[in-house]
N, C-alpha and C positions, 0 to 999 in steps of 0.2 A: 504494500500500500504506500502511494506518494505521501511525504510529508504533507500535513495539513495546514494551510495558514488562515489567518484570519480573513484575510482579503477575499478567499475562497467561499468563506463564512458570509459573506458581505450580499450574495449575488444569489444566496437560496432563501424559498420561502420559509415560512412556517413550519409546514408541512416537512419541509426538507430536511430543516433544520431538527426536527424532532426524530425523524428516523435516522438521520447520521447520528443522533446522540444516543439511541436506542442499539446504533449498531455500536459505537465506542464501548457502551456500557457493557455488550455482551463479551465483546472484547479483553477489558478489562476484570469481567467476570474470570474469563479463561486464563489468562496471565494469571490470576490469583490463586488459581489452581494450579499450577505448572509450578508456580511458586511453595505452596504445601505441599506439594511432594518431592521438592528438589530436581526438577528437571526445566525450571526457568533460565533462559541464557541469556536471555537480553533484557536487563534488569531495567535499564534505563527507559525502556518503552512504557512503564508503567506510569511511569511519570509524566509522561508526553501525553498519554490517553487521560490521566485527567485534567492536564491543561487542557487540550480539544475537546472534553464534557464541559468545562468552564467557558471557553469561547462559546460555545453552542449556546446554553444557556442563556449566558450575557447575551445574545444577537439575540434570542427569543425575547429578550424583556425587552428588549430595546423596540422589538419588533411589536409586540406589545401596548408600551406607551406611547409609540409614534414618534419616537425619539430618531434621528438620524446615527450612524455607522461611527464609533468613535473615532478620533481624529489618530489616537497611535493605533497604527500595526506593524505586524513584525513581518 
């Protein structure tokens, strides 16, 4: 899977944005398991997956209150 960024985040709806979050979480579900059993190798991606549940969300709220795309992205 390509890195995710926010900008990326920027250009989907609601909708969209709910199911890439629904798919991260599944995601991160499985990392956590790979993890209790000791056969997780790329530790670091655990981390990544819930900054892009946090993107997500922030762009829902935002999308939400009708607020415009914040001004930093990465």
């Amino acid at each position: 899977m390509a890195k995710l960024t926010y900008n990326t985040l920027k250009d989907l709806t609601a909708q969209e944005l709910g199911a890439k979050g629904r798919e991260l979480r599944q995601e991160l579900f499985h990392l956590r398991i790979q993890q209790a059993t000791a056969r997780l190798e790329k530790t670091h991606r655990m981390r990544e997956i819930r900054k892009e549940i946090a993107w997500c969300e922030t762009r829902l709220t935002q999308i939400r209150i009708g607020a415009k795309a914040s001004p930093k992205t990465t």
